[in-house]
C-alpha positions in Angstrom: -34.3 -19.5 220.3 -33.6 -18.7 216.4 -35.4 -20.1 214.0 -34.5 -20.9 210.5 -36.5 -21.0 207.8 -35.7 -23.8 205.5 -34.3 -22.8 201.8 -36.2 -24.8 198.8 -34.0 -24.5 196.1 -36.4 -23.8 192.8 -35.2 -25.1 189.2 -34.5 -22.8 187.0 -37.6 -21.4 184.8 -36.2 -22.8 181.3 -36.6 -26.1 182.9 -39.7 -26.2 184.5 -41.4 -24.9 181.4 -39.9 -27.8 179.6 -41.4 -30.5 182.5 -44.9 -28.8 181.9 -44.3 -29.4 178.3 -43.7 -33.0 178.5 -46.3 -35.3 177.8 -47.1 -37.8 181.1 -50.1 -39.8 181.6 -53.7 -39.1 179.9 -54.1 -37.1 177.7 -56.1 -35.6 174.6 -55.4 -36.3 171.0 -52.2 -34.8 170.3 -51.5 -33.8 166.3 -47.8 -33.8 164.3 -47.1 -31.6 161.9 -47.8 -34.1 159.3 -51.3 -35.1 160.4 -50.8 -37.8 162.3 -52.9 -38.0 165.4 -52.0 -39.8 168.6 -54.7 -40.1 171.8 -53.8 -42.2 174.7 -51.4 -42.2 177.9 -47.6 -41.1 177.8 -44.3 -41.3 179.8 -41.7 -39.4 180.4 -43.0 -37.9 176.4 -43.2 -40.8 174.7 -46.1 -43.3 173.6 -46.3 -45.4 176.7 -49.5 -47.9 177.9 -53.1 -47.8 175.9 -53.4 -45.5 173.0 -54.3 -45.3 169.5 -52.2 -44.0 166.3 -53.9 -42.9 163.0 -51.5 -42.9 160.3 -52.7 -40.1 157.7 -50.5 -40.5 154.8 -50.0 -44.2 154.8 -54.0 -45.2 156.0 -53.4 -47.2 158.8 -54.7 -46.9 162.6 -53.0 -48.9 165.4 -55.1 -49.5 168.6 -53.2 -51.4 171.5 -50.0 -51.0 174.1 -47.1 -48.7 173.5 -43.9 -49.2 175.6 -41.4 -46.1 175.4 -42.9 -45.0 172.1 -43.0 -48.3 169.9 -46.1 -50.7 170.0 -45.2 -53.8 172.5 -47.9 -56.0 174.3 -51.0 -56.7 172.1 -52.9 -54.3 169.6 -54.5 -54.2 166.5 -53.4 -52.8 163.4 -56.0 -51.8 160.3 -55.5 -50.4 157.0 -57.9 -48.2 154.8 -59.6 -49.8 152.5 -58.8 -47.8 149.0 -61.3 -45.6 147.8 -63.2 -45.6 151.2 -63.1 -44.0 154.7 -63.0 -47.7 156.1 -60.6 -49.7 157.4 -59.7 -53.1 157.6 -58.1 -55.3 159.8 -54.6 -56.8 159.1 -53.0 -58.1 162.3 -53.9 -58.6 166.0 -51.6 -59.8 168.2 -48.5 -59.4 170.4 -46.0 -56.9 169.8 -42.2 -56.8 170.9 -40.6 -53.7 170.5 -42.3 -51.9 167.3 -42.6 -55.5 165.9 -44.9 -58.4 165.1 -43.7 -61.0 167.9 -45.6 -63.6 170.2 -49.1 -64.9 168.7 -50.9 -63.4 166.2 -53.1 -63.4 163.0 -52.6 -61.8 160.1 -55.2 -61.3 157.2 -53.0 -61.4 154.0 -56.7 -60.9 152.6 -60.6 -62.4 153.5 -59.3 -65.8 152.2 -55.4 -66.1 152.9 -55.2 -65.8 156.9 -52.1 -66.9 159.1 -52.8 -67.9 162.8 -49.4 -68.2 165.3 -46.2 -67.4 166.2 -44.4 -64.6 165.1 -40.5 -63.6 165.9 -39.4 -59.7 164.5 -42.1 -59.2 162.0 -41.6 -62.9 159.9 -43.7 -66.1 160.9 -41.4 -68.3 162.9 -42.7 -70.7 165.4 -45.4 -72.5 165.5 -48.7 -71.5 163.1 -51.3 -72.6 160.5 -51.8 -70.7 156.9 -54.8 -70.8 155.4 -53.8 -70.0 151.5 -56.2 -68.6 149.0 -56.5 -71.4 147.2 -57.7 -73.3 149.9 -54.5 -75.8 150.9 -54.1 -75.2 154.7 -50.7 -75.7 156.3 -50.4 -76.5 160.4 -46.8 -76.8 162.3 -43.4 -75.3 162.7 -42.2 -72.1 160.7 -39.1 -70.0 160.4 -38.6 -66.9 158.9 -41.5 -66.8 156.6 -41.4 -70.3 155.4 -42.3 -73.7 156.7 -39.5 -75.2 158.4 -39.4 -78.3 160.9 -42.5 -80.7 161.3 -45.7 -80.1 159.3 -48.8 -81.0 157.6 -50.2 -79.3 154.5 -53.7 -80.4 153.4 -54.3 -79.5 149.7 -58.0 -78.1 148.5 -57.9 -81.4 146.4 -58.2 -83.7 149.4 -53.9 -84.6 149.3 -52.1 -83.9 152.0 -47.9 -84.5 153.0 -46.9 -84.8 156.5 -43.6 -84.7 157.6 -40.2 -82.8 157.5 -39.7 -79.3 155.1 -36.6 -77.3 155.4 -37.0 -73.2 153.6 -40.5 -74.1 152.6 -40.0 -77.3 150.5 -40.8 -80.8 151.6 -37.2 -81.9 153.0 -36.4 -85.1 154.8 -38.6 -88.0 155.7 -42.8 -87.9 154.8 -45.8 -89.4 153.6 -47.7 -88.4 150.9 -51.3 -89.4 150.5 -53.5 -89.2 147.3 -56.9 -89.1 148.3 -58.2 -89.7 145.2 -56.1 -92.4 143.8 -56.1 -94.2 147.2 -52.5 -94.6 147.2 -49.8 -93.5 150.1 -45.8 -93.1 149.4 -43.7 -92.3 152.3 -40.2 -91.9 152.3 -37.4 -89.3 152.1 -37.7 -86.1 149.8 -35.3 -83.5 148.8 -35.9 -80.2 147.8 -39.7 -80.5 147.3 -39.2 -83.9 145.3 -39.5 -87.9 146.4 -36.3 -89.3 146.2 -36.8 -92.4 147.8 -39.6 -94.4 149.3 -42.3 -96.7 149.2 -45.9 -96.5 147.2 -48.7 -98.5 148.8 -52.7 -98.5 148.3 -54.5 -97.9 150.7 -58.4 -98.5 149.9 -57.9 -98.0 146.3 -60.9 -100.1 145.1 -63.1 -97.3 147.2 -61.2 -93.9 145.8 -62.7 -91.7 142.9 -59.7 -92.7 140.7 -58.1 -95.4 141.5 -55.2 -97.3 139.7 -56.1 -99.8 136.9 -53.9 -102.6 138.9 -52.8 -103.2 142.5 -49.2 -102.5 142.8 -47.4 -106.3 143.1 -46.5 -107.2 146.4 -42.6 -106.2 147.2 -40.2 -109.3 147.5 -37.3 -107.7 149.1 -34.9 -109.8 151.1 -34.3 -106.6 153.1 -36.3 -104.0 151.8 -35.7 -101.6 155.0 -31.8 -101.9 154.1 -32.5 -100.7 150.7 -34.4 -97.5 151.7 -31.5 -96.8 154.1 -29.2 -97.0 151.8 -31.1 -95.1 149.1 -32.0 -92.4 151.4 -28.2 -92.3 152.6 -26.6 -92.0 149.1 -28.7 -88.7 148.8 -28.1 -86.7 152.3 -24.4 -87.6 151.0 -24.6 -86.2 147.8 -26.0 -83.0 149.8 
């Protein structure tokens, strides 16, 4: 009985010096002609799983997830600290392809901190700022700016709760001045109260309080007034 040996067809040489040349899996540091250095796992020759990038030129390292050669899942990203061989922290979070996206925090610097949701590289979502001066916003955001329902307590003891629209105080809040003892809530427009209602609230027990009680309102209808205050200025809008 003949027998027949089985024919393996090879690739051709060119080509299987380029597969051994491609980077898959583990490996060690691998250098770019710029100085750049990369160490951690590839695919198929790109960045892909646990690795960490030092950016020479620029001073920043990146330690976290790649996904076909861009950052996705969570890392951390640092930057040198000028004049010195250290680096600081900036961001750690999720990542969505090469971007700032999912939950995160971000160190503006040791005093101004953000902590929340991030969409393509800009605050949107939900999130809380801690500014340098010491004010501390919590709630919704959109593209950099506080959008949709929030609270902002200033450093002064004041705080506003309610609507904003492209970071301004937009739509229906309260205001309360802690140290006046007073409240106003009603409807604001571009940062400014429009319409509303000023009440105390423990004035006799605040740091600053009013010489005289505001007079009690005698309004027939003083919900019917509001409305129609508030409606003569979203139609002016």
């Amino acid at each position: 009985m003949p027998f027949f040996k089985s024919f393996k067809k090879s690739l051709p040489t060119s080509v299987q010096k380029d597969l051994k040349s491609q980077r898959c899996g583990l490996r060690h540091t691998v250098y770019s002609v710029s100085g750049n250095e990369y160490t951690g796992e590839w695919l198929e020759n790109e960045k892909h799983g646990k690795g960490i990038q030092v950016w020479k030129k620029a001073g920043a390292i990146y330690d976290g997830e790649w996904k076909s050669g861009k950052r996705d899942g969570y890392g951390t990203y640092s930057v040198q600290i000028p004049g010195s061989k250290e680096y600081t922290r900036k961001y750690s979070g999720e990542w969505k392809n090469g971007k700032k996206h999912g939950y995160g925090t971000y160190f503006y610097n040791s005093s101004a901190v953000y902590e929340g949701e991030w969409k393509e590289d800009q605050r949107s979502g939900w999130g809380r700022m801690y500014y340098e001066n010491g004010d501390i916003y919590e709630g919704e955001w959109m593209k950099h700016k506080s959008h949709g329902q929030g609270i902002i307590r200033f450093s002064n003891g004041n705080w506003y709760e309610g609507s904003w629209r492209d970071g301004k105080r937009n739509g229906d809040g309260k205001f309360y001045y802690s140290d006046k003892g007073l409240v106003y809530e009603g409807f604001w427009v571009d940062g400014v109260a429009k319409c509303g209602t000023l009440e105390d609230v423990g004035w006799d027990k605040t740091p600053a309080p009013p010489n005289y009680q505001f007079p009690k309102l005698n309004l027939v209808d003083m919900e019917l007034v509001l409305r129609e205050a508030k409606s003569a200025y979203q139609d002016h809008r």
